[in-house]
N, C-alpha and C positions, 0 to 999 in steps of 0.2 A: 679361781684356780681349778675346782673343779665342774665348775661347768665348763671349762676348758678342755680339760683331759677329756669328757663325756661327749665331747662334739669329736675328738680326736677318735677316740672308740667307734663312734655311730658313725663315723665320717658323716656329717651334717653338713659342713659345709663345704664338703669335699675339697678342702685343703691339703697341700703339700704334704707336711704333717702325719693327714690322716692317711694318706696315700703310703707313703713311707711306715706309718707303721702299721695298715693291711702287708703290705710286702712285705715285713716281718714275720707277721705273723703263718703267712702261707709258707714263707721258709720255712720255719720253724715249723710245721705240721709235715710238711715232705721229708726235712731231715728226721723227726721222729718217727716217720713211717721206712726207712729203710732198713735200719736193723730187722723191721721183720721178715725181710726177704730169705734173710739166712735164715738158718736151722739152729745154728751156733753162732752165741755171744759171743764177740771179745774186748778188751778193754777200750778200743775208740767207740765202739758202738754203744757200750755203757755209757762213755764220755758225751756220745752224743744227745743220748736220751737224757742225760742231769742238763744238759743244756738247754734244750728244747722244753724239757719239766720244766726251770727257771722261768722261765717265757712265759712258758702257760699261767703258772703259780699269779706272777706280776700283773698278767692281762687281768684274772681271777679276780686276785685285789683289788683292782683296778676297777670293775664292774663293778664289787660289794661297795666301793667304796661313792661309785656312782647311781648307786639306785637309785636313789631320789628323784632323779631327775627323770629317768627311764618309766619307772613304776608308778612316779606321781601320789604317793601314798604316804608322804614327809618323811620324818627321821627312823619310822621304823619300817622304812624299806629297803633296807639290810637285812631283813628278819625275812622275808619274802623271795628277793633273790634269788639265793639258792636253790629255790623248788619251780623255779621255772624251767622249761625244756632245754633251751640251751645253756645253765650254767648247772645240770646237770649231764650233761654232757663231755662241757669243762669240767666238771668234776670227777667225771667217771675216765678223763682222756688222764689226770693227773696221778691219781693214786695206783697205778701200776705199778710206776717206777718205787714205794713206795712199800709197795706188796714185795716188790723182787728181790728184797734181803732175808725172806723168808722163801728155806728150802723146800718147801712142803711144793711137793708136783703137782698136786691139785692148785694150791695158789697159784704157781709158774703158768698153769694154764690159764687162769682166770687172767695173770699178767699178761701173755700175748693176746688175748680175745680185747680184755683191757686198749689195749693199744689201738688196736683193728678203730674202735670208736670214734680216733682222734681223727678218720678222718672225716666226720660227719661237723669238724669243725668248720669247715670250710663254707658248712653252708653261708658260716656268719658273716664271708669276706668277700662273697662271690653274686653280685647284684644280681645274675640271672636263676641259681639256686634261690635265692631270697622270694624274685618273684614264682617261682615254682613252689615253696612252699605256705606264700599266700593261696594259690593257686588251691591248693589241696586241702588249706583251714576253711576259704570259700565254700568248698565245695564237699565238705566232708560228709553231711547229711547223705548226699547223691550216693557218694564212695559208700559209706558203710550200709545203705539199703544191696548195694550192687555185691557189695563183702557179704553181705546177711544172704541174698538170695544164693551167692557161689558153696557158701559153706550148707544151706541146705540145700541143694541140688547133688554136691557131695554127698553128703550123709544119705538122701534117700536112695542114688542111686550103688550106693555102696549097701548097703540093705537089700536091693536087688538083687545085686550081681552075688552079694553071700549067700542069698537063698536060694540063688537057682544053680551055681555053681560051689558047693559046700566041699566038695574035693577038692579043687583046684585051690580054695582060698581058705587057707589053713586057719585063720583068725581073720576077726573084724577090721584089723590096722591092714593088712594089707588086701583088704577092700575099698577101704578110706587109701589107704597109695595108689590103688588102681585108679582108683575112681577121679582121686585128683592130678594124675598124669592124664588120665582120658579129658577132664575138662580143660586141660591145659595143650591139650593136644601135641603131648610132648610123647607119650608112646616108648618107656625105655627098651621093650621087650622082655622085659624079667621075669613077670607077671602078666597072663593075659587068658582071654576066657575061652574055652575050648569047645562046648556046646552051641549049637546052633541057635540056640535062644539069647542064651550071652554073648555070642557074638553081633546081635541083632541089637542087643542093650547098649555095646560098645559104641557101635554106628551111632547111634540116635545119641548116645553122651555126647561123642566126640565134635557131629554139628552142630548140639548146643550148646557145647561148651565153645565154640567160636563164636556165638553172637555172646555168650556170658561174659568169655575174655575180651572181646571189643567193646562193650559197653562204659569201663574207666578210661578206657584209652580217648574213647569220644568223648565225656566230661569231662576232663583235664584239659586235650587240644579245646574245646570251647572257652572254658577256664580261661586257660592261656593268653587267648587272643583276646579275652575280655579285658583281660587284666594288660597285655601290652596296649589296648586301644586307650584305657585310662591313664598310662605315664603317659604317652605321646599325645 
């Protein structure tokens, strides 16, 4: 019975079944994602979200009570579960509703942020997200040297741009803001450098911050296509 349910969850054997109840469950993530569009609750949107929470709760169960099979780690992997990525996820997409009978406004906010999560559930029902975030486990080593280089290219070039322009840039954060819209080459005009030297610093950020930001974009598409050459 429950390696039944566990092929039903994984859709393994892509079954009827497991088809139907993916298509539950992405209901159920959409209707809990629309109350957040308002500003203000009212009692169907409540209504909707204890519904959608049910769902989740059951799916929830439903994993712990299949780890075994998933985990391969025998009876106590139940104990394990929980601290994997996506059923912390599940976990953090359910306790909102949970949190929101407590008036504290600081909770209320953590409840709608709360929410916002549930839809990274999707990844779990969505075959092309799945292979995208193989995609990214692959290749994560590449990613976080290319993360490591961006975040020190920021940082030294924000060290420059404060030492030569100490007027303009009242504190260190927003050197680190400058410096990370110039490698992003996003440019809001809020902030920007007014000497001919810093402006020269700006230039040279900004075209290397195009080969910085195109560098995950080209190991991901490799990725990608590695990884669709291997199901096909």
């Amino acid at each position: 019975m429950r390696e039944k349910l566990f092929c039903i969850l994984e859709n393994d054997n892509d079954s009827l079944l497991s088809r139907c109840y993916n298509l539950i469950m992405l209901f159920a993530i959409v209707v809990s994602l629309i109350p957040l569009i308002f500003k203000h609750t009212n009692s169907f949107h409540l209504l909707m979200d204890y519904i959608s929470t049910a769902i989740f709760c059951l799916d929830y169960l439903f994993r712990i009570l299949t780890a075994d099979f998933k985990l391969q780690k025998g009876k106590l992997s139940f104990l394990f579960y929980p601290f994997s990525l996506l059923a912390i996820v599940d976990l953090l997409s359910i306790l909102p509703t949970f949190l929101y009978f407590n008036n504290s406004l600081r909770l209320l906010k953590i409840v709608r942020m709360g929410r916002v999560l549930r839809v990274f559930k999707v990844i779990r029902y969505s075959k092309n997200i799945q292979i995208l975030t193989n995609v990214l486990q692959n290749q994560k080593e590449s990613l976080l040297l290319v993360a490591s280089l961006a975040v020190g290219y920021i940082f030294f070039t924000a060290l420059l741009i404060f030492s030569v322009e100490p007027d303009t840039f009242e504190t260190f954060f927003d050197a680190i803001y400058w410096a990370t819209i110039s490698l992003t080459t996003v440019g809001y005009g809020d902030i920007f450098a007014t000497t001919m030297l810093g402006k020269i610093i700006t230039m040279f950020s900004s075209i290397i911050g195009i080969a910085i930001v195109a560098l995950p974009a080209g190991i991901i598409t490799a990725g990608y296509m590695n990884e669709i050459t291997k199901k096909g």
